[in-house]
C-alpha positions as CSV (number, residue, x, y, z in Angstrom):
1,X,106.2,135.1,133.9
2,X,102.9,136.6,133.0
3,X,104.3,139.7,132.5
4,X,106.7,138.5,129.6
5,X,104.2,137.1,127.9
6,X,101.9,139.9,128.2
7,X,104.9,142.5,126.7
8,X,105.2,140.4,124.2
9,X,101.9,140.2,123.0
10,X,101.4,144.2,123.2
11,X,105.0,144.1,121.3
12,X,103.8,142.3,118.3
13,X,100.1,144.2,118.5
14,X,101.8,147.4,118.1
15,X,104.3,146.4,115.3
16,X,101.9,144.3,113.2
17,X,99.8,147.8,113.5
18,X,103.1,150.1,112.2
19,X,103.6,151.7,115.6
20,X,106.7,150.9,115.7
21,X,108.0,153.2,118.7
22,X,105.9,151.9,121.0
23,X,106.7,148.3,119.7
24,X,110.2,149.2,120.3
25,X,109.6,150.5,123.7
26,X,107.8,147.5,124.7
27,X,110.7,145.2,123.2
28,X,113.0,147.3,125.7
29,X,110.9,146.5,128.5
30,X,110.4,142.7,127.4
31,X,114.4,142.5,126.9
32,X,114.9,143.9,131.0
33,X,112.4,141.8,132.2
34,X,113.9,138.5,130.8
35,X,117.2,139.3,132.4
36,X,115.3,140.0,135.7
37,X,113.8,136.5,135.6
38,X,116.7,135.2,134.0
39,X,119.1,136.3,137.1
40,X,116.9,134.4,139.2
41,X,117.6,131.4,138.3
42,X,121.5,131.7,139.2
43,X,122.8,132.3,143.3
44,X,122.8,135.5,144.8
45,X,126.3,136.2,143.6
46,X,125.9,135.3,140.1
47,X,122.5,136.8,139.8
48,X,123.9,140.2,140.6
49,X,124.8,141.2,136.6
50,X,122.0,140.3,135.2
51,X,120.3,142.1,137.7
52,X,122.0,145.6,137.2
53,X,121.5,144.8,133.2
54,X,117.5,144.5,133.9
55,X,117.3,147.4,135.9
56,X,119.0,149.6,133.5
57,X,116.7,148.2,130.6
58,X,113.2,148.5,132.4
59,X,114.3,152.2,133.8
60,X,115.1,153.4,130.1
61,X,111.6,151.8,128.8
């Protein structure tokens, strides 16, 4: 969870400064991450398309 909240700090650091590539590459990361933790929360099963959707976000960031 602290890692969440730590890419979104840096995300709004680097947009409020006009770097908005790495802003968006941070909001890519942030987005895989939720769906990581996100997928948790649900069984095994459930958890396993969120998963996938997580790992193809962080890898691309």
């Amino acid at each position: 969870m602290a890692l969440v909240v730590t890419i979104a700090l840096l995300m709004m650091k680097y947009q409020r400064q006009g770097n908005d590539c790495v802003a968006a590459g941070f909001l890519t990361f942030l987005a895989g991450e939720s769906l990581l933790l996100a997928g948790n929360a649900a069984g095994l099963e459930a958890s396993v398309p969120s998963y996938v959707g997580g790992i193809t976000l962080w890898a691309r960031s």
